[in-house]
N, C-alpha and C positions, 0 to 999 in steps of 0.2 A: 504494500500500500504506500502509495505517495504522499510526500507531508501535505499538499493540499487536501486528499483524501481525508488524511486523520484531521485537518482541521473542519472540514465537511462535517463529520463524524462526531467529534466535539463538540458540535453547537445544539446537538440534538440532548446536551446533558445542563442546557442554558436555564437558568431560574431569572425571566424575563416577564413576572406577569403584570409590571407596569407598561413597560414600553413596546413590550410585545413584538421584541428584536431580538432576535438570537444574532449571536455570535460564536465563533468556532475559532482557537488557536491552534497551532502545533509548531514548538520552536523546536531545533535543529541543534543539538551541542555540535564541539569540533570533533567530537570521538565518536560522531553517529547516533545517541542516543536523542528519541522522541521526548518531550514533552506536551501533554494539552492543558488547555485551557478554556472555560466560558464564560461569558459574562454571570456575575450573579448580581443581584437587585436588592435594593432595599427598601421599604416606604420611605423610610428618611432620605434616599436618593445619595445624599454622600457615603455613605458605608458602600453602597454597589462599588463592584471591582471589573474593569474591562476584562476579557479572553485572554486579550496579551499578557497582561502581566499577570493574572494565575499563572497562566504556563511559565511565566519568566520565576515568579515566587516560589512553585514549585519545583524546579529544576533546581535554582540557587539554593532550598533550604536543602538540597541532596545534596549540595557541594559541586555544582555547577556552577562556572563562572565564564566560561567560554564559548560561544554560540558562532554558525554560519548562518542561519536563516531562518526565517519564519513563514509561517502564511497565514491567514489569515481569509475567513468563509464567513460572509454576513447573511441576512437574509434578502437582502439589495443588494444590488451591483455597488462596486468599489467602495467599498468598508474601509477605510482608512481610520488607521491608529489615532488617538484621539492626543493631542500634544502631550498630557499626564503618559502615556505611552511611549511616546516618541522619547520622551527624557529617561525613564526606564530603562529604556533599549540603547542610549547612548551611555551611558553608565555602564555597562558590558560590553558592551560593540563596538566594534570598529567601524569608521565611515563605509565601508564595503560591504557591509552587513548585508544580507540582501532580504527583503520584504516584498512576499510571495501576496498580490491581492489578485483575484479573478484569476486572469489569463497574462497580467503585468506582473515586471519583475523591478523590483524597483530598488535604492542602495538605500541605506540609512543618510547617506547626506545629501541624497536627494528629497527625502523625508523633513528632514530637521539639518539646515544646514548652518544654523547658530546657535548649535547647543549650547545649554549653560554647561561648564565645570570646571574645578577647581584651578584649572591651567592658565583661564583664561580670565 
């Protein structure tokens, strides 16, 4: 199965019953292994966590720190990472990171090309 698939696949585990949007992640370590992730919800609406960064939270608390890619399956065309996301993913990533939406492939610094951190 392809990480688009597993993020396809993902979304179908979405707790979305405000906004009635699924979302589906699946990031990519450098060593091959999968992680997913879904949006969940809150009534309070700030506690909800996007797809991405479950799968980014749960990878890191296994002691993952080093990613090639992601993708990412909404239930609308072109789902993009929501900026709370984009800065996540530059905090691990390298600007080459590649971010998998639809049938586009896109880098992290074409995503967020002025990230914040501490370098700068």
């Amino acid at each position: 199965m392809n990480l688009m698939e597993k993020a396809i696949e993902a979304k179908n585990n979405s707790y979305s019953p405000y906004s009635n949007f699924r979302v589906g992640a699946a990031l990519l370590t450098k060593d091959g292994k999968i992680y997913t992730g879904c949006n969940i919800e809150n009534a309070s609406y700030s506690p909800s966590c996007c797809a991405e960064r479950v799968a980014f939270f749960k990878a890191i608390s296994d002691g993952y720190k080093e990613f090639s890619a992601i993708a990412i399956s909404g239930d609308k065309e072109n789902c993009y990472p929501c900026g709370v996301c984009r800065q996540v993913m530059s905090e691990f990533c390298a600007e080459n990171f590649k971010i998998y939406i639809d049938d586009k492939e896109y880098t992290l610094k074409d995503m967020l090309p002025y990230s914040f951190d501490l370098e700068k």
